[in-house]
GUMIMI-467065 format. One record per residue (C-alpha): residue number from 1; x, y, z. Coordinates in nm, 4 decimals. Layout:
+-----+----------+----------+----------+
:   n :       c1 :       c2 :       c3 :
+-----+----------+----------+----------+
: NUM :        X :        Y :        Z :
...
+-----+----------+----------+----------+
END
This chain:
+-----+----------+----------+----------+
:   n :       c1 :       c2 :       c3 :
+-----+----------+----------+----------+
:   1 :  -0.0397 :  -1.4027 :  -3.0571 :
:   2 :  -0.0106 :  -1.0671 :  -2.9446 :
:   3 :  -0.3746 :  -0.9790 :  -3.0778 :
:   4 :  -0.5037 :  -1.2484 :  -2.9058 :
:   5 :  -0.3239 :  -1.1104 :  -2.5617 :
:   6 :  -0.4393 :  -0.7514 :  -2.6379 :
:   7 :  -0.8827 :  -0.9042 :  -2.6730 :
:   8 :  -0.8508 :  -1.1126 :  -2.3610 :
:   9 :  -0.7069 :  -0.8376 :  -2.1640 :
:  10 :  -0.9612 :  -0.5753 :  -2.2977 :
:  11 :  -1.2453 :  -0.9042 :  -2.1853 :
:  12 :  -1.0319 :  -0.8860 :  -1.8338 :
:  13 :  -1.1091 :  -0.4635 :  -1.7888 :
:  14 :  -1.4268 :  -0.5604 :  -1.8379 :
:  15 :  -1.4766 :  -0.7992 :  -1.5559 :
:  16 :  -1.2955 :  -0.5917 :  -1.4025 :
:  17 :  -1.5197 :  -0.2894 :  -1.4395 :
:  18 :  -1.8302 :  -0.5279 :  -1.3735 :
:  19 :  -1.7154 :  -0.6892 :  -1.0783 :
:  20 :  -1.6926 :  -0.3323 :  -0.8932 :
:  21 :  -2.0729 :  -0.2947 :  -1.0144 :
:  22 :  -2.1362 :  -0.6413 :  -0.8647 :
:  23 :  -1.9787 :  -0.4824 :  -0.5392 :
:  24 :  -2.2002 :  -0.1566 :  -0.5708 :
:  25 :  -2.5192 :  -0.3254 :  -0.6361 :
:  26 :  -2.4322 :  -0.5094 :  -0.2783 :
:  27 :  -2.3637 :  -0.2109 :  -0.0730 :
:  28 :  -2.6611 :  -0.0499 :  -0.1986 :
:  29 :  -2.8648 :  -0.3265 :  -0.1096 :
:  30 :  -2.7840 :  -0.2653 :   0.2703 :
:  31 :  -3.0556 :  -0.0789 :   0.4529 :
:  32 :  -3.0763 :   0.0048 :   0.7934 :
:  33 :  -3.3440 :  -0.2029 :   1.0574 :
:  34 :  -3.5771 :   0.0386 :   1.2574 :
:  35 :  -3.3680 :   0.1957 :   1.5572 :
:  36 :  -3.1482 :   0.3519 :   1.3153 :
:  37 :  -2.8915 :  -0.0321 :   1.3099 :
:  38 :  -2.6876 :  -0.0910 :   1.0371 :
:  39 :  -2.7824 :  -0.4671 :   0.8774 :
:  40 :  -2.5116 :  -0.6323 :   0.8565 :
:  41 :  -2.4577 :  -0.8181 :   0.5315 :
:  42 :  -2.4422 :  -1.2164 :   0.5050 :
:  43 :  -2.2159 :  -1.3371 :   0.2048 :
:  44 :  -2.4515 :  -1.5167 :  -0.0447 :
:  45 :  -2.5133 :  -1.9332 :   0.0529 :
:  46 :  -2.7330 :  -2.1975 :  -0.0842 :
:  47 :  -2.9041 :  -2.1646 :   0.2010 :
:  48 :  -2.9758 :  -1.8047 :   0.2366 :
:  49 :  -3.0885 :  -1.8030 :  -0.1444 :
:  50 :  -3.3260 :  -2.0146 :  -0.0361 :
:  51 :  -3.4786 :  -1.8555 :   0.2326 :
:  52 :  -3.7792 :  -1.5520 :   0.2750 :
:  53 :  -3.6710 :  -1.2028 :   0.3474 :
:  54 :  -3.3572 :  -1.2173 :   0.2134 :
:  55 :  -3.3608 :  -0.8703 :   0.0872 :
:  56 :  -3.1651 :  -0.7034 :  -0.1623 :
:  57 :  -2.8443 :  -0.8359 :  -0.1020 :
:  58 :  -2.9087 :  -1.1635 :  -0.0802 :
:  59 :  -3.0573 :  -1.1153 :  -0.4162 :
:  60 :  -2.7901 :  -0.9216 :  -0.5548 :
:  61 :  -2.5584 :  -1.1923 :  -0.4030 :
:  62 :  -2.7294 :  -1.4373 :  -0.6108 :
:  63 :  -2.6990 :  -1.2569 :  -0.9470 :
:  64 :  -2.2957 :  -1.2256 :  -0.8694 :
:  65 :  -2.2972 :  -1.6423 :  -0.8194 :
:  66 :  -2.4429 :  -1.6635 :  -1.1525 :
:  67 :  -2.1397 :  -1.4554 :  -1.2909 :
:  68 :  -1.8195 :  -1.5451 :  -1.3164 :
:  69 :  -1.6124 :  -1.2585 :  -1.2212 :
:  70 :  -1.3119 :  -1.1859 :  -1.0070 :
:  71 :  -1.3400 :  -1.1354 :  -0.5957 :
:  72 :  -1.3477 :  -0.7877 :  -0.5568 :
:  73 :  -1.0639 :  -0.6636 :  -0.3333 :
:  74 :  -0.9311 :  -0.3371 :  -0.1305 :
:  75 :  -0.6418 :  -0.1350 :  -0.2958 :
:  76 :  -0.4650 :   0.1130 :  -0.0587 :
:  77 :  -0.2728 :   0.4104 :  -0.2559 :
:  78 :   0.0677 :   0.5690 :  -0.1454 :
:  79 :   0.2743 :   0.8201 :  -0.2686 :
:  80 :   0.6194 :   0.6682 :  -0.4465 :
:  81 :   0.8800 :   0.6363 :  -0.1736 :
:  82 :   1.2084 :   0.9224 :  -0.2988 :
:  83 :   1.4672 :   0.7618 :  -0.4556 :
:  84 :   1.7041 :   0.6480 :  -0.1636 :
:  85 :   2.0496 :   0.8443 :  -0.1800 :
:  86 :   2.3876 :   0.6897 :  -0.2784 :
:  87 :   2.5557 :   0.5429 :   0.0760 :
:  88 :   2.8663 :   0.6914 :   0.1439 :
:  89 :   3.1532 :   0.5042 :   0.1625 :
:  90 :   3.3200 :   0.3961 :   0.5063 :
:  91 :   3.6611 :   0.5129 :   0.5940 :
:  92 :   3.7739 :   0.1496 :   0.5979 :
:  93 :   3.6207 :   0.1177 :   0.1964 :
:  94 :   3.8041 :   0.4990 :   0.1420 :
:  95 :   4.1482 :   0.3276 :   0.2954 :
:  96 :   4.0902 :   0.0362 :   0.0241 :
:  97 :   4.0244 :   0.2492 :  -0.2865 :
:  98 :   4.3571 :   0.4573 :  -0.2045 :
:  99 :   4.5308 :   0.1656 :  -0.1504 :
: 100 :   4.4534 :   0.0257 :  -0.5026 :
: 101 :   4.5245 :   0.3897 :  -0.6825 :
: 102 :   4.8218 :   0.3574 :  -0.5319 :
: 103 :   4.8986 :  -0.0175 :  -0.6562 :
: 104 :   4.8136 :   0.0837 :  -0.9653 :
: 105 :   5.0493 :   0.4011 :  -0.9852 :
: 106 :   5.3383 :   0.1509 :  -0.8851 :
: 107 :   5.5605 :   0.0191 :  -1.0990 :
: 108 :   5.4492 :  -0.3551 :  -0.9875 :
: 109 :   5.0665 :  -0.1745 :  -1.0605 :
: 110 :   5.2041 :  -0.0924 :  -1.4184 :
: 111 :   5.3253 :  -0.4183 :  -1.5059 :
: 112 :   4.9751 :  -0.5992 :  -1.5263 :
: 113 :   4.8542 :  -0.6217 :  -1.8408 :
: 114 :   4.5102 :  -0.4800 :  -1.8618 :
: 115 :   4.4939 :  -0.3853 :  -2.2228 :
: 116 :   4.2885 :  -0.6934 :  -2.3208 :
: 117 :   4.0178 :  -0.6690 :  -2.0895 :
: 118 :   3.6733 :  -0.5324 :  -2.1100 :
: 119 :   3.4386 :  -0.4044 :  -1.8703 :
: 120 :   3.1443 :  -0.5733 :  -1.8601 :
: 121 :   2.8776 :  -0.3445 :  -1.8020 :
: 122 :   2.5023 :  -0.3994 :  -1.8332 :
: 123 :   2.3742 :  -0.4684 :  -2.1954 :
: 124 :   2.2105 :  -0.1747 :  -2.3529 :
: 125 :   1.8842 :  -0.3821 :  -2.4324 :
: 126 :   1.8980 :  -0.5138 :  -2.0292 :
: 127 :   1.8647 :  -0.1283 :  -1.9530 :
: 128 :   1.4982 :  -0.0484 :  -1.9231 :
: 129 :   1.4119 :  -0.3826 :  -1.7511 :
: 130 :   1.7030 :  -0.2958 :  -1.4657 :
: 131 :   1.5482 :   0.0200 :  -1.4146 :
: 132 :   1.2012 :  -0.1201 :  -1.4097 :
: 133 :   1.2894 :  -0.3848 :  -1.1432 :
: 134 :   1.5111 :  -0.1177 :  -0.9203 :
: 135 :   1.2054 :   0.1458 :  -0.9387 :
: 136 :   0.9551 :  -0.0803 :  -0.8128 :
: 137 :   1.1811 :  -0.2085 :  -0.5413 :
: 138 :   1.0186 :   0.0907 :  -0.3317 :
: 139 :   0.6796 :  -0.0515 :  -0.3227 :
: 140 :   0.6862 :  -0.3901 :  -0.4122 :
: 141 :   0.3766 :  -0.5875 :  -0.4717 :
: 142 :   0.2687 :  -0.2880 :  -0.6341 :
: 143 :  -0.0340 :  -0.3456 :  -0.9244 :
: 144 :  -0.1253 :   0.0065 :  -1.0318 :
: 145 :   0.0954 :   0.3556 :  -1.0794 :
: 146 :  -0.1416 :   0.6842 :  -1.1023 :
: 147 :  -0.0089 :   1.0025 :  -1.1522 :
: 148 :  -0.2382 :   1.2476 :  -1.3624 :
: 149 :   0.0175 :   1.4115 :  -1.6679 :
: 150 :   0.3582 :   1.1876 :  -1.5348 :
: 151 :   0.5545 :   0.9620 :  -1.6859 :
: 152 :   0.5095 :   0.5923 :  -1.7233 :
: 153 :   0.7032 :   0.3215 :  -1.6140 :
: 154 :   0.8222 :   0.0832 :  -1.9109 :
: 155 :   1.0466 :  -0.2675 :  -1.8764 :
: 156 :   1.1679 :  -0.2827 :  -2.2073 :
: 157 :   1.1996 :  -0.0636 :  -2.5094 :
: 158 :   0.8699 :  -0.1431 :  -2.6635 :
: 159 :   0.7114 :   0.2023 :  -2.5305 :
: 160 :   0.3798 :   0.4302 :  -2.6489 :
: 161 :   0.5854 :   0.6059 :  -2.9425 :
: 162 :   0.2593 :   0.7679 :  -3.1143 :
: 163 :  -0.0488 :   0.8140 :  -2.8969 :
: 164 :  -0.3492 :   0.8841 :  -3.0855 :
: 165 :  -0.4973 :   1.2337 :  -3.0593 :
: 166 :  -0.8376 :   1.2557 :  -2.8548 :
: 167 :  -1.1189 :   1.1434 :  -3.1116 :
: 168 :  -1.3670 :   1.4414 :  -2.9688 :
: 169 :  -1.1577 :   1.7681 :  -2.9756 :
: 170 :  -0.7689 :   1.6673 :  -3.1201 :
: 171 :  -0.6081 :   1.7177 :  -2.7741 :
: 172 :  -0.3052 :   1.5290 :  -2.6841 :
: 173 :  -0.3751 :   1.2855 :  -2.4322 :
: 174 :  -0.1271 :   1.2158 :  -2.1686 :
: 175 :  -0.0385 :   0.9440 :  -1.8977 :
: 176 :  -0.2934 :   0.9021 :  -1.6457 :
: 177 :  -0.2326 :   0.4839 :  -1.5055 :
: 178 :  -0.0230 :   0.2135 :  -1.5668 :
: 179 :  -0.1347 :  -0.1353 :  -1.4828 :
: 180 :   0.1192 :  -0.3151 :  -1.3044 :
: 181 :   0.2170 :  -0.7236 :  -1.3956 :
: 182 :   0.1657 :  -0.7976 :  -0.9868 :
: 183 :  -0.2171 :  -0.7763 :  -1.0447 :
: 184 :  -0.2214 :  -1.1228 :  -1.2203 :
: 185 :  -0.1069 :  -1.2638 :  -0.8722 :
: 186 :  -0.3888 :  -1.0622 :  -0.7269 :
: 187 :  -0.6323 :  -1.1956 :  -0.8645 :
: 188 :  -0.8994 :  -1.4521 :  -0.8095 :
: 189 :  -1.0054 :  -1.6926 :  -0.9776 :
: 190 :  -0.6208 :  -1.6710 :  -1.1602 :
: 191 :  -0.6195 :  -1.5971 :  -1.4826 :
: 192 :  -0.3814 :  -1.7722 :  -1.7418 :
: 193 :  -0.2545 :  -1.3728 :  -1.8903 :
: 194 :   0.0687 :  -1.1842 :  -1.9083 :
: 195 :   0.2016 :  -0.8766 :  -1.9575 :
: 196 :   0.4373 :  -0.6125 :  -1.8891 :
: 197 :   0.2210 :  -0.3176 :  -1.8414 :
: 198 :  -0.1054 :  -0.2025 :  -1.9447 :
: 199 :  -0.0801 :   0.1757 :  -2.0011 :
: 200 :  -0.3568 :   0.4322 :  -1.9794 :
: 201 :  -0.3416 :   0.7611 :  -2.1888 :
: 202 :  -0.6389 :   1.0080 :  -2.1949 :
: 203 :  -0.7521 :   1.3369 :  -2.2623 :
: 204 :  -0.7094 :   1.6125 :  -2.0747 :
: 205 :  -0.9891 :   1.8243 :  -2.1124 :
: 206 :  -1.3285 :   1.7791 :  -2.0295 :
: 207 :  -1.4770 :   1.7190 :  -2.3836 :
: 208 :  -1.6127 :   1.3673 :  -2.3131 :
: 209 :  -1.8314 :   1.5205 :  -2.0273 :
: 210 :  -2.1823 :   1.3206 :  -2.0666 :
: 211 :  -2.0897 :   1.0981 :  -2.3201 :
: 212 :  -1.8717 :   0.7698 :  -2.3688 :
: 213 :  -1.5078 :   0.8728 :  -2.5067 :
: 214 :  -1.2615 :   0.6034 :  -2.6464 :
: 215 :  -0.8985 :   0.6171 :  -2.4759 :
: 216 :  -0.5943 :   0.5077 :  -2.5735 :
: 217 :  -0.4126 :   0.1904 :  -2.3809 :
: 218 :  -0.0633 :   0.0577 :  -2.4827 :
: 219 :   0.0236 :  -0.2987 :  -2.4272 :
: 220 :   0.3993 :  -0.3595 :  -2.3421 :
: 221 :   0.4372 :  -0.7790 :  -2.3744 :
: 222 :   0.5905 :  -0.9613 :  -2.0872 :
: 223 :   0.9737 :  -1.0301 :  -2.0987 :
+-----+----------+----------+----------+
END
């Protein structure tokens, strides 16, 4: 059920948020030999558990094997490629469309009997989910949108109608990130999850400074 959906992706933040600690434990375990040389870092083995000297992150190599988490990966940020502008049409296209105006001002044009048919547009309920698709033909493969006070991008109608007031001072909170559907595919071990986006609101003001503050995240079920 939807519940169900909404606990195992609140577990899957949660990995999420530990694997990049996993990460940081490793880079902090690097040092640097005498001479002023970077160590390089050997991924965790068997082998190298096993041996002496192994250092810090060897060991913190070894806690990670213990957990089961996801492979920790590079994303690269870009700004939103503009929204390409409407082609003009060709003069042979312009010759066509005159051509049928005129057709249709003729008296053979008249005669056809158009009165019964409809135009068959896009449902109204199709809407949201054509604009979804078309938007993230700019950058596809993308997993995450940020934009700090924007405006998130929903495929369907199911979007964040009442967002919760900040629990520390009453401020609004407003958009912040939207987790992306491509991130399943992006991850490893896969994950048996879905959804349509994952939808970050917070607060705006710095009221949570020092302390833990709970944020508001809308779930949007996959089509």
């Amino acid at each position: 059920g939807k519940g169900d959906d909404a606990a195992e992706i609140a577990g899957l933040l949660s990995q999420l948020s530990h694997s990049r600690a996993q990460e940081a434990a490793v880079e902090r375990g690097e040092g640097e030999e005498e001479g002023g040389q970077s160590q390089k870092r050997t991924p965790w083995t068997e082998e190298s558990a096993g041996g002496e000297g192994g250092g810090a992150a060897v060991d913190a190599y070894a806690g990670a094997k213990s957990w089961e988490g996801f492979r920790p990966f590079h994303v690269a940020f870009e700004d939103e490629r503009p929204k390409p502008k409407k082609r003009e049409a060709t003069e042979r296209e312009k010759k066509m469309i005159d051509e049928l105006k005129k057709f249709e001002a003729s008296e053979e044009g008249k005669g056809e009997q158009w009165s019964n048919e409809k135009y068959e547009g896009t449902p109204e309920s199709e809407k949201p989910f054509r604009k979804f698709i078309k938007r993230l033909g700019r950058h596809p493969g993308q997993i995450l949108r940020y934009k700090f006070g924007g405006e998130p991008l929903y495929m369907s109608k199911n979007v964040a109608k009442a967002v919760p007031v900040c629990g520390l001072c009453g401020a609004e909170r407003v958009f912040e990130m939207q987790i992306m559907p491509g991130l399943i595919e992006a991850l490893e071990p896969a994950v048996r999850l879905e959804w349509g986006t994952l939808t970050l609101f917070t607060c705006p003001t710095p009221c949570s400074r020092g302390r833990y503050c709970v944020e508001y995240l809308h779930f949007e079920p996959a089509l």
